[in-house]
Structure formats: structure tokens, C-alpha cells
C-alpha positions as CSV (number, residue, x, y, z in Angstrom):
1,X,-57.6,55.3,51.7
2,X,-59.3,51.8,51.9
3,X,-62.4,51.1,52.7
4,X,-62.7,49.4,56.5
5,X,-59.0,48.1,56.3
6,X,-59.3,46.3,53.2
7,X,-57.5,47.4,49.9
8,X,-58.6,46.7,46.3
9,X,-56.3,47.0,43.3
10,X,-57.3,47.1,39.5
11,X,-54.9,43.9,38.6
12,X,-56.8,41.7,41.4
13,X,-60.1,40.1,40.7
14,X,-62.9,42.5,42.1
15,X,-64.3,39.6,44.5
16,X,-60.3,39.6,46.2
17,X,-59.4,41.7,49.1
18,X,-56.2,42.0,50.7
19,X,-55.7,43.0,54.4
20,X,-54.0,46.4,55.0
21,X,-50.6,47.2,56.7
22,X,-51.8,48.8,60.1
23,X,-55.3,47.9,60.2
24,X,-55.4,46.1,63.1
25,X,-52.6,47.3,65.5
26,X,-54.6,50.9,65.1
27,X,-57.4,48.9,67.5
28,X,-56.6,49.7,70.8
29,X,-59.8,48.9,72.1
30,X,-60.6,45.8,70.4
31,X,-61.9,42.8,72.5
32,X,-63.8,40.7,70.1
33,X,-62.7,40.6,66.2
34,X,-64.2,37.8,63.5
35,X,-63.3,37.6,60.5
36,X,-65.5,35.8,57.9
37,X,-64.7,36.5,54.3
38,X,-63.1,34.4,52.0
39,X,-61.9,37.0,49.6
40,X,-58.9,37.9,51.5
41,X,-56.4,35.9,49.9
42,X,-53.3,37.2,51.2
43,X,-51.5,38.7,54.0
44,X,-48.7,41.6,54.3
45,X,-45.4,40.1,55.1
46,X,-44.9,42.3,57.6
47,X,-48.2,42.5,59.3
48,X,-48.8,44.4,62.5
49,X,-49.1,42.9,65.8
50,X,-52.7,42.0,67.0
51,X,-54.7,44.7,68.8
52,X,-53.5,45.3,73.4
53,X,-56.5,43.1,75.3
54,X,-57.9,41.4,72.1
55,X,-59.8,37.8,74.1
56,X,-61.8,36.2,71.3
57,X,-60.4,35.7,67.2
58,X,-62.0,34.3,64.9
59,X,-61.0,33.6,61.2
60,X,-62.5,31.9,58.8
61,X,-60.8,31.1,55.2
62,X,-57.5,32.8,57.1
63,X,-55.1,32.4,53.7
64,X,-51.8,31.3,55.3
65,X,-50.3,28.1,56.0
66,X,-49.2,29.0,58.8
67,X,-49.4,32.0,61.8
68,X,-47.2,34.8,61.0
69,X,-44.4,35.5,63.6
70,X,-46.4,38.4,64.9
71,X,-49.2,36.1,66.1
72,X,-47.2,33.6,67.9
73,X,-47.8,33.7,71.7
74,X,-43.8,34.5,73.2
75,X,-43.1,36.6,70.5
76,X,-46.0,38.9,70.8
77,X,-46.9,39.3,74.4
78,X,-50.6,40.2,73.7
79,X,-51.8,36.9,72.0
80,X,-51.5,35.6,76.3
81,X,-54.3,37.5,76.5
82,X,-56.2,35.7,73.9
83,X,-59.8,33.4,76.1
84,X,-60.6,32.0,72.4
85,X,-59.0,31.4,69.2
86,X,-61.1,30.2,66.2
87,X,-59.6,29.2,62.5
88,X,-61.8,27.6,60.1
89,X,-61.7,26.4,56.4
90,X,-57.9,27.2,56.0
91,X,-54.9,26.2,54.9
92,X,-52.9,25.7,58.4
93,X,-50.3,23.3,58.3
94,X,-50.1,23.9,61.7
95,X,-49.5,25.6,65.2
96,X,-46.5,27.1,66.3
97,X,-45.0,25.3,69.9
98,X,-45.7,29.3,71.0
99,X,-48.9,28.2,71.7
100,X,-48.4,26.7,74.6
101,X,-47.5,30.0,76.0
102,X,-51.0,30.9,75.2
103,X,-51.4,31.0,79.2
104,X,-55.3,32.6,79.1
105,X,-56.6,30.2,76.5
106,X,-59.9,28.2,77.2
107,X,-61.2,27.5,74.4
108,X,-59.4,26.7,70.9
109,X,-61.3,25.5,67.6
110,X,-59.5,24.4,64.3
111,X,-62.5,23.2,61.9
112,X,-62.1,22.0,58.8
113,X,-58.3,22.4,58.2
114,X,-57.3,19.5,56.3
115,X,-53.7,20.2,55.7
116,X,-53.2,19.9,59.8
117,X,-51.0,17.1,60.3
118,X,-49.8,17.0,63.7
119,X,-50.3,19.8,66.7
120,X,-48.1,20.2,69.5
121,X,-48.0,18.8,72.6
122,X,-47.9,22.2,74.3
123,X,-51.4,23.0,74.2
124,X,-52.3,20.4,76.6
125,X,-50.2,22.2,79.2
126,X,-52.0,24.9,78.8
127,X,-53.9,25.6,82.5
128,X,-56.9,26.9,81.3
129,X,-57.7,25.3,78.5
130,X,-61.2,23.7,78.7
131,X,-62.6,23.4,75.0
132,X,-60.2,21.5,72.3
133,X,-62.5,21.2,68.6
134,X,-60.6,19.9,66.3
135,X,-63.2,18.7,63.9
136,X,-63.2,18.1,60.8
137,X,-59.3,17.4,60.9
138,X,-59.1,14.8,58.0
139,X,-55.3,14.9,58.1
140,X,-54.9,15.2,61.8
141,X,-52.1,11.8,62.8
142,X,-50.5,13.1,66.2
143,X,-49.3,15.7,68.3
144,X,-45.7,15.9,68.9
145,X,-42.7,17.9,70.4
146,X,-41.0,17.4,67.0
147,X,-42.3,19.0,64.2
148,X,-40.5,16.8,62.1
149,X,-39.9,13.2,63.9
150,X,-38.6,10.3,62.4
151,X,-37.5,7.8,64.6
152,X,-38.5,4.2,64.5
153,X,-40.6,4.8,68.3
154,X,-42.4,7.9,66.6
155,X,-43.1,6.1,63.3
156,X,-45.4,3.3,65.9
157,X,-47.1,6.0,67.2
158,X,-48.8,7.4,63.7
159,X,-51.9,7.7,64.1
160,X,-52.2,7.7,67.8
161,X,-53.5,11.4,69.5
162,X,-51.1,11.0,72.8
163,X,-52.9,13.2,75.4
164,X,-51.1,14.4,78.4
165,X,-53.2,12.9,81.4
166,X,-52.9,15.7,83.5
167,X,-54.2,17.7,80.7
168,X,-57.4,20.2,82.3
169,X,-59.3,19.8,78.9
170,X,-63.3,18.9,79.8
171,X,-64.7,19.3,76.2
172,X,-62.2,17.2,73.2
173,X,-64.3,17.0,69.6
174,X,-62.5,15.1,67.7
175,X,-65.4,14.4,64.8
176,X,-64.4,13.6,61.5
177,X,-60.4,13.1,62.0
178,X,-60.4,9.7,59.9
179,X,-56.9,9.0,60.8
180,X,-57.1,8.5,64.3
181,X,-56.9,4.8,64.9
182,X,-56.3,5.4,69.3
183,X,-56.4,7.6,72.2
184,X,-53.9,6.1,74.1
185,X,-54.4,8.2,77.3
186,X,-57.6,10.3,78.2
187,X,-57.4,12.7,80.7
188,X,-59.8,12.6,83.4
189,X,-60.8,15.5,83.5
190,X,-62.9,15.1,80.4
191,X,-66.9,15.4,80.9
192,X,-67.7,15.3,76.5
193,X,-66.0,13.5,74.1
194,X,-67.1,13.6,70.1
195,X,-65.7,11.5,67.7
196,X,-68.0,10.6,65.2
197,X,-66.8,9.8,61.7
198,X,-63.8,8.7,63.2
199,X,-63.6,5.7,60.8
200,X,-60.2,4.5,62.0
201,X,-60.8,4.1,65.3
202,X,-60.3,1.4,67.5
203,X,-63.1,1.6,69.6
204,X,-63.0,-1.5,72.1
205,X,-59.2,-0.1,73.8
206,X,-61.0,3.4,74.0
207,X,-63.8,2.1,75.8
208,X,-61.6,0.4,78.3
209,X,-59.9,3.6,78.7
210,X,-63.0,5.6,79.5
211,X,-64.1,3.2,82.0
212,X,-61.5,5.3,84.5
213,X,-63.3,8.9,83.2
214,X,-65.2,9.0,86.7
215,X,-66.4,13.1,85.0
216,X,-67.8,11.6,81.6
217,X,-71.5,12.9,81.1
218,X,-71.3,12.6,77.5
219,X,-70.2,10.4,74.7
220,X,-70.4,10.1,71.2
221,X,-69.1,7.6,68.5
222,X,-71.5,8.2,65.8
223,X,-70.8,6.3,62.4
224,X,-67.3,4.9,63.6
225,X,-67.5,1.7,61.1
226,X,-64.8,-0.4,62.0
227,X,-66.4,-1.6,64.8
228,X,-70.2,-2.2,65.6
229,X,-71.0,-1.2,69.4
230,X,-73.7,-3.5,70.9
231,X,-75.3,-3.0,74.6
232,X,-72.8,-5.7,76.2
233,X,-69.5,-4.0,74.8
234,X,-69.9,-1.1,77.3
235,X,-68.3,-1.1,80.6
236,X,-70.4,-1.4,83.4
237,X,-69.7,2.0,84.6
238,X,-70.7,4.1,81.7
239,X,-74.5,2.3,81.6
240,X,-75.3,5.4,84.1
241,X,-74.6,7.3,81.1
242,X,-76.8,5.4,78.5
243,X,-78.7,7.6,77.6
244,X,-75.9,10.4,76.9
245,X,-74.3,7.8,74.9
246,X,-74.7,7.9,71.0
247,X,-73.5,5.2,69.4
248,X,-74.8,4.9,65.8
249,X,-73.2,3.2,63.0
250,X,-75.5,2.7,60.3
């Protein structure tokens, strides 16, 4: 039998684990499940459905490129239960559309996973989704309907994170997605907004846009180079947030 769910096998280096067939649909009960181990570097093909009433996953160095079928909210009816979804250091290419289906969502984190290109538009349709972390996204260039656009309208829009304004999002950390040249559109219901490192970024248009944010308690634009922020480039009415507003760029 193996040990806690995890199988070892004489032809696979001793520091590799591979997840077992089964291991986690026999988890009824399970509410909370994290997985942090970087040694599991594959998954069955087949793998089982995630656990009835599971609310908070978290997995770090997952070792696909992208969620298995199994995962996908729609296809699996218990992933709607899901309050928080967490992948870290891997190498997701992306998210399914599914996840707009996601319905009990509030919080979702994708750190560090530089293969992530674009991200559907879905998940700002999601109603209670509060929390959107996306940092550390170095290849992150748009979200989109179309997994794989190419028109000449889509082609002026690289580079450009288009945000639904009636999105409910209140947290969006964007820090470290050096692609991102715009926000477009920024929902008002945002009260913290992070993009430091953001290197691309046009930051005079943004701070126009933000100008309408009447929820804004914080803001940070830490180390954004390609423009220097002085004292009179801020609107008038973020100065009540001055002191919430970081602005370094040394």
C-alpha cells in the first residue's frame, strides 16, 4: 500500500512522488487540503474527482499544465463548492472558461506561474469573488473569451488586462506581471490595488481611471519605471489617500 496516498517506484528518483489513483475521492470529509511538495511530478490520467464539500485548495509545484477534466467547475459539480483556490510555482498555461462556474469562489491566487498567458474573462462574473492575486504573472498579456484570438481588434488589445466594470472584485494584485502596459477599465468596487514591478505600465491613463474608484483605501505602484510619479501627478481625489499610497521607483 503507499504511504499517505503517495507511491514510490524503484525506476523513479527517491526524492519523486507520484499521486495515487483514489487518494483523494476516498476523503469524504475533507474541507481544507494543501499541498506543498514539489516532488510530485506527475498526475494519473484518470485521476479521481476532488473530495464532496472540499472549500479551500491549495497546491504548490501542481505538475500539469493545465487542470485535468475532473477539476473543472461544470464538469465536476463539487469544485462550486470551492471559497479558495491557491496554485503556486507551476506550470499552468492556464484556466479552463469552467471557472467561471466556480459560483462560491472568493478568493483565487495564481503566484508565480510564468507560463500563464491569458485567463478568461469568466472569472470576473464570478459573484463572489473578492480576492484576485495574480502575482508574479511574468507572462500574464490579457484575459479573453478566446483562447486562441487572432483578429486585428484582439491583436491592439495585447497587453491590456480588460476588466469587466461590474466585476465585485475589492482586492486585484497584480505585482510583478511585466507585460501589462494598461487597465483599461477598473471596477469600482476595488478598495486595494498592487502592482508593483509592473514595468510596463502606463501609469498616468491608470491614474485617471482611479480618480472614479470612490472605495480605493489602498494603492501601490512600487518600482513601476517607465514613469516617475511626483506629488502633482495625482488626482486631487486620491490625496485623502496619501498616505496609503506607495509610490516608489527607485
Amino acid at each position: 500500500m503507499p504511504k499517505n496516498g503517495f507511491n514510490s517506484n524503484n525506476d523513479i528518483k527517491e526524492d519523486t512522488l507520484i499521486l495515487c489513483r483514489g487518494m483523494l475521492g476516498k476523503m469524504n470529509k475533507l474541507r481544507f487540503l494543501e499541498i506543498n511538495d514539489g516532488r510530485i511530478t506527475r498526475l494519473p490520467q484518470d485521476i479521481d474527482y476532488l473530495p464532496n464539500g472540499l472549500r479551500w485548495l491549495e497546491w504548490w509545484h501542481y505538475p500539469a499544465q493545465c487542470l485535468p477534466e475532473s477539476f473543472q467547475p461544470g464538469i465536476q459539480e463539487n469544485i462550486t463548492a470551492l471559497n479558495e483556490l491557491v496554485l503556486a510555482s507551476t506550470p499552468i498555461k492556464c484556466l479552463p472558461w469552467s471557472m467561471g462556474n466556480a459560483s462560491r469562489l472568493q478568493k483565487l491566487q495564481l503566484l508565480k506561474c510564468k507560463n500563464v498567458v491569458t485567463l478568461p474573462n469568466s472569472l470576473f462574473r464570478l459573484p463572489y469573488l473578492e480576492e484576485l492575486n495574480l502575482g508574479g504573472l511574468e507572462g500574464l498579456r490579457y484575459f479573453t473569451d478566446d483562447p486562441q484570438p487572432s483578429s486585428p481588434q484582439w491583436k491592439r488589445k495585447m497587453n491590456q488586462l480588460i476588466i469587466s466594470e461590474t466585476s465585485g472584485v475589492q482586492c486585484l494584485l497584480l505585482s510583478g506581471c511585466i507585460m501589462v502596459e494598461a487597465l483599461p477599465h477598473i471596477p469600482s468596487s476595488i478598495k486595494i490595488l498592487k502592482m508593483d514591478h509592473c514595468v510596463s505600465l502606463t501609469i498616468p491613463s491608470l491614474l485617471k481611471l482611479l480618480e472614479k474608484c470612490k472605495n480605493l483605501q489602498y494603492l501601490s505602484l512600487e518600482r513601476c519605471y517607465q514613469y516617475l510619479v511626483n506629488q502633482y501627478d495625482i488626482p486631487v481625489s486620491l490625496f485623502p489617500l496619501w498616505d496609503w499610497v506607495i509610490l516608489f521607483h527607485s
